[in-house]
N, C-alpha and C positions, 0 to 999 in steps of 0.2 A: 418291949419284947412281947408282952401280951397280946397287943393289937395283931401285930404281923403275926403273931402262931395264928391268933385268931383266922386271920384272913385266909393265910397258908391252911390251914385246917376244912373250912369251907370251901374254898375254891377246890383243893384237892377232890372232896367227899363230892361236890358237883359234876366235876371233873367225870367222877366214876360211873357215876348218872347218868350222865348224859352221852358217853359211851353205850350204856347199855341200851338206852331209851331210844325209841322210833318214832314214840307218835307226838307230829308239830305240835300241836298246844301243850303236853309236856315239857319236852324239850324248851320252848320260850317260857315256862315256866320255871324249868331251874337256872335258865339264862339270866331273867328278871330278879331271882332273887340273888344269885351274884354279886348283880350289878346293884340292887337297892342294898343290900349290906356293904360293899364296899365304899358306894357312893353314902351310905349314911354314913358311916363309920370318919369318912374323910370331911362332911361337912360337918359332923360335931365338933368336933377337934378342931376345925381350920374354919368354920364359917358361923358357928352359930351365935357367938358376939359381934360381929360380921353383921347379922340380920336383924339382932336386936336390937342395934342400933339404928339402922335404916327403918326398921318399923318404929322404932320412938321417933325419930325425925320424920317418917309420913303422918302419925298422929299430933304430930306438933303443926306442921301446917296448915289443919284443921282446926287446932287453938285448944286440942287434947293433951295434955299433961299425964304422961306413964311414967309411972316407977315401977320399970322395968329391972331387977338386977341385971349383971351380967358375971359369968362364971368365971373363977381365975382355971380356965384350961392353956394349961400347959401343950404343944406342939408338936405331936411328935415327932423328929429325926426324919427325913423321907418319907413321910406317907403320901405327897405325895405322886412319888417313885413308884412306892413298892404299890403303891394303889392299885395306877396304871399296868404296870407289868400283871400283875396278876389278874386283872379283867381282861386283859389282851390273850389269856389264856382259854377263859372259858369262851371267851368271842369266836376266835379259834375253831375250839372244839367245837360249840356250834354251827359255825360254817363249814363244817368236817374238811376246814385246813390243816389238822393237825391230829395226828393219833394220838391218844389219850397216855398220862404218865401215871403209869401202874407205881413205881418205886417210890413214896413221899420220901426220904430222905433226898432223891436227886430233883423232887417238885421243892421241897422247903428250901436246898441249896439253889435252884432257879430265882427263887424270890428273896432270897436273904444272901445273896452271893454281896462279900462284901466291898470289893472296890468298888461297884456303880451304885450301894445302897443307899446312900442319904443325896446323894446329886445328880443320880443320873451314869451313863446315857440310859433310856428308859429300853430294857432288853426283851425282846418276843421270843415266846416258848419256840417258835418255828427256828428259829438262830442258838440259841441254848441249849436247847434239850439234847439237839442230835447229837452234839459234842461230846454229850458221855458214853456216846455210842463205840468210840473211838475210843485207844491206848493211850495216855496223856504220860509222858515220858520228857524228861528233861532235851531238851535242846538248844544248845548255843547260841545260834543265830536269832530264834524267837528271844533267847534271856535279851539277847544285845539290842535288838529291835523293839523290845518293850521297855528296857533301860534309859534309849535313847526317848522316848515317849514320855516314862517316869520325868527326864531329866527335861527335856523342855516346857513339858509341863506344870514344872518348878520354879521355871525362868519365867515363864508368862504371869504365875502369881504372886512368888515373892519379889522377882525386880521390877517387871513392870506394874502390874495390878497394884499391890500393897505403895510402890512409887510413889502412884498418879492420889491416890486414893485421901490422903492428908487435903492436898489441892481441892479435890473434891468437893470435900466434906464440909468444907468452908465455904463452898459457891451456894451448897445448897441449906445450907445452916443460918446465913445471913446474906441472902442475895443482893438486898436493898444497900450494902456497903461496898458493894466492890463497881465498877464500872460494867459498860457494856464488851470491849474486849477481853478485861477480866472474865467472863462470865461465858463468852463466848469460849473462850478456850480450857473454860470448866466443862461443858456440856460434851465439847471434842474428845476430853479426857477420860468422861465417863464413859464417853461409847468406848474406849480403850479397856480401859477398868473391866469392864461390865465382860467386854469380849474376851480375856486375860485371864479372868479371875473362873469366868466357868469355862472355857476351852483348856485352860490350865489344869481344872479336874475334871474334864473327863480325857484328856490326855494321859492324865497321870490312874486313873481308872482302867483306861485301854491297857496302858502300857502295863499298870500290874496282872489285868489279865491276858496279857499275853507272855506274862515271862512265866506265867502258872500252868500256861499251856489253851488257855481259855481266847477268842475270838470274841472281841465286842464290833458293833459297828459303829461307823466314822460319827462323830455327833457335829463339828461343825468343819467348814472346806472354806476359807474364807471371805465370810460373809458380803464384807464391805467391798468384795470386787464385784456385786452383784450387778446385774444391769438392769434389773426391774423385781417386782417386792413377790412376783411368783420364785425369780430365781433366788430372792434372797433367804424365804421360806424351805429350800432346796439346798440351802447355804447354814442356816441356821438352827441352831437345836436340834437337828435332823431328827431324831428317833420320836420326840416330841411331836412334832410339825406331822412327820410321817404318820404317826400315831391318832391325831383330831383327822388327817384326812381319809385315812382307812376305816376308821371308828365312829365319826363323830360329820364328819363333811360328805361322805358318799352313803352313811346311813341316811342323810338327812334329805337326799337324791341328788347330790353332787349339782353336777351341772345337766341333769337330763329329762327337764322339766320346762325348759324355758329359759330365759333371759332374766325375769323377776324371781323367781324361785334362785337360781345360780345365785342371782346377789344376796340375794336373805342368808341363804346356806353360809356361803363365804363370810356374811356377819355377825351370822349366831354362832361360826366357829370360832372367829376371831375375839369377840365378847367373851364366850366361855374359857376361850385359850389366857384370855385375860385374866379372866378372873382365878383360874386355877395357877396364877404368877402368888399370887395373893388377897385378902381377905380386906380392899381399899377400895373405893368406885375409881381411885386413880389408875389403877390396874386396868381395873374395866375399859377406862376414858382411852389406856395402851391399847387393848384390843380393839376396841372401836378405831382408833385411827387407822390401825394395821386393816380392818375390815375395809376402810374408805381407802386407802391407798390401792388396793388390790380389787376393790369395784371402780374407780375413776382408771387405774391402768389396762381394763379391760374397754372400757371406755372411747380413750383416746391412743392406746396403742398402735393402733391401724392405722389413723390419721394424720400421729404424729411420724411414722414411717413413712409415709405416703410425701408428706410436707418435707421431710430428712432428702426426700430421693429428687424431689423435685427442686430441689435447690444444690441436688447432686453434693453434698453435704460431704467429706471425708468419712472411711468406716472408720478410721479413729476418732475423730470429731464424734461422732455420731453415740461411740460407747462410752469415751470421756466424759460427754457431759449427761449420759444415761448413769453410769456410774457415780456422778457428783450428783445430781439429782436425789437417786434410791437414798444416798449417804446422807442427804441435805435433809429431808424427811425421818429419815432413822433416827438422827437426833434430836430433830422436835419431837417424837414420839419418848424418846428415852428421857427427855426433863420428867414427864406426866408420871413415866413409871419408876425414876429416883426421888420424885418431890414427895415429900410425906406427905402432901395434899393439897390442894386445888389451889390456894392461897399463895404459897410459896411458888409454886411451877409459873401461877400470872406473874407477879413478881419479876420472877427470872425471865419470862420472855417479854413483857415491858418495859425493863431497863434491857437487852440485846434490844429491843429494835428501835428504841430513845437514842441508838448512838453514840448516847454521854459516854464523856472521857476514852472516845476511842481513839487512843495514843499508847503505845508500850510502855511508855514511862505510868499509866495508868495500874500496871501490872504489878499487885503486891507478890511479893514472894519470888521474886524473878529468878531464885538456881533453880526452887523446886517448879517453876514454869520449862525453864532450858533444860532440866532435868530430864521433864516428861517429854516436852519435844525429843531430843536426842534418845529413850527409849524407844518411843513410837516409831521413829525412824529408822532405828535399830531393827525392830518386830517388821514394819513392812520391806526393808529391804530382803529381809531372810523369808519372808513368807511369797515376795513378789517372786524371787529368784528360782523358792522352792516349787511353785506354783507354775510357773514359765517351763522349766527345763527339769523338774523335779533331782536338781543335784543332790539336795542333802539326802533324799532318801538313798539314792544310788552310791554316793562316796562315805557313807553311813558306815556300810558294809565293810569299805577295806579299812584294816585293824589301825593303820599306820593312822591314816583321817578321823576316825571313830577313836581314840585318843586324843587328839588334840581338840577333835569337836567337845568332848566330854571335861577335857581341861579346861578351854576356854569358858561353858556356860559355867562349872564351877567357880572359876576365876568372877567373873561377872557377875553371880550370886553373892558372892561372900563381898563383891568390893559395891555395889550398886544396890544391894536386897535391904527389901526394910522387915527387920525381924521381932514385927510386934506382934499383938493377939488378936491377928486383922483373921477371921475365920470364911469361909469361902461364903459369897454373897448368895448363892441358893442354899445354901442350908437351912436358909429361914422359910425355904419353901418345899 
């Protein structure tokens, strides 16, 4: 609680500042300190055992022996959420995108607003703020529109997510025991999990702010129908993703430098995006892949279209196995950032490409395998459909449909939900 007034207190009093202030060196002068309070503040807490660790392992390869302690700090809750949000304010007012918020109680409820606070989606004062400009008065159709949001957002993590999650836990706990189809259909599960478990809250985020009268923006549109890793960045985490390319990817001159400059940008965003998942070089090893996937797709893109056209290729052929591709990669990249570390992640991709025992009969645990299939399948026929023709949102609305829809995910929570103290998987971030 302290941290966040802290932050909210600062940002606010800068805020003021730099309203009043005109002259450039100023002004990036109260910008800088912002951003080095915020950003210290987030790497003591989240990175600084993080670094001492890494600096005693560089001084050991040198044949240096440090007794280094390292500090029992505790994590706190979203920070970092409420990080992001709140440097995206004084960025903002810097860029005189945004008029400055004279009232701290509705700048502190900007930042500590609590559906999106410990997971996200990550909110800009430009989308928040104006909203209490506005009469916030009950309305039915918003309660029922965010209800149904609350409620599938429910379904994503207690039936599916919490499901798949047992399976899981076991591929990546003892991989060296299970086969290579076993293990394969761990890795499938996790990108389900993984998808489930945060689109789940911030579903259930959205949907309470919108039955409070409050507008968040979309955080994911379904990912894995992407058809190359710009659109699945466009697909995913959205307010995140949006957020390193506004801040972080076109401060650092985007793409308007060159060709070499472009990929560096794209790398050190992608690295950084890593790293702020979490406090592991496995994190990092996630964002480096995502950087090389999306410098190699810039790459061959044009060539590989070119090649598509000249063997006059079907457009479905063409997006089908663009689609299995992006998804094919998505999960090699998700072992590195569920595996506790380097060791395990080989492991698991040495036994999947050894082949061994790939037979179903190989498959420990076979309901809670069919289990997870038959959810999975469950989430994409309703996500393909809703996506295609957007039904559910449109038959949401009449009362007759929007009861039975609201009976059935009930019915399928209570009969299919695993209701242990499984806690939502970014909360550790």
């Amino acid at each position: 609680m302290s941290l966040i007034l802290l932050s909210t207190v600062i940002d606010y009093s800068i805020g003021l500042r730099l309203d009043k202030e005109e002259t450039p060196k100023a002004r990036k002068r109260l910008l800088h300190t912002s951003i080095i309070v915020n950003l210290g503040i987030l790497a003591f807490f989240k990175y600084f055992n993080f670094f001492i660790d890494s600096f005693r392992d560089v001084l050991l390869t040198f044949g240096v022996e440090a007794s280094i302690s390292e500090l029992n700090i505790i994590l706190p809750v979203g920070i970092s959420f409420y990080t992001f949000q709140s440097m995206s304010y004084t960025i903002d007012l810097y860029r005189k995108k945004i008029p400055v918020e004279r009232d701290f109680l509705r700048f502190a409820t900007y930042i500590a607003f609590f559906p999106q606070l410990v997971a996200g989606p990550i909110v800009r004062a430009k989308d928040f703020l104006p909203q209490f400009q506005r009469k916030i008065v009950f309305n039915w159709d918003r309660f029922n529109s965010g209800l149904s949001l609350v409620m599938w957002g429910f379904f994503k993590k207690v039936v599916v997510a919490d499901s798949l999650a047992p399976f899981v836990d076991l591929c990546f706990e003892a991989p060296e025991t299970f086969s290579s189809l076993h293990l394969i259909l761990g890795v499938i599960f996790y990108s389900f999990q993984i998808y489930c478990d945060f689109s789940g809250y911030s579903d259930i985020a959205i949907g309470l702010a919108r039955m409070l009268g409050f507008d968040f923006p979309e955080n994911f549109r379904t990912p894995y129908f992407s058809k190359n890793f710009s659109e699945f960045w466009t697909r995913w985490h959205i307010t995140l993703s949006s957020w390193l390319r506004d801040y972080l990817y076109i401060s650092l001159g985007g793409n308007r430098h060159g060709v070499f400059n472009t990929y560096r940008n794209l790398m050190l965003t992608m690295l950084l995006g890593g790293l702020w998942h979490g406090a592991s070089w496995v994190f990092v090893f996630w964002g480096f892949l995502h950087g090389m996937y999306l410098v190699v797709q810039r790459l061959i893109e044009a060539p590989f279209g070119r090649f598509m056209d000249a063997i006059r290729a079907p457009k479905v052929l063409q997006v089908g196995l663009s689609i299995a591709v992006v998804y094919f990669f998505t999960c090699f990249a998700w072992i590195f950032f569920r595996a506790p570390d380097f060791t395990i992640a080989s492991t698991i991709i040495t036994r999947i490409t050894s082949f061994e025992g790939f037979h179903v009969s190989t498959i420990v645990s076979k309901f809670m395998a069919l289990k997870g299939l038959l959810l999975i399948g469950i989430l994409l026929a309703i996500e393909i459909t809703n996506f295609r023709f957007q039904y559910v949102s449109l038959l949401v609305r009449k009362p007759a449909f929007r009861l039975a829809a609201f009976a059935l995910i009930l019915w399928m929570i209570a009969f299919f939900g695993t209701f242990g103290a499984n806690t939502f998987i970014y909360f550790q971030f």
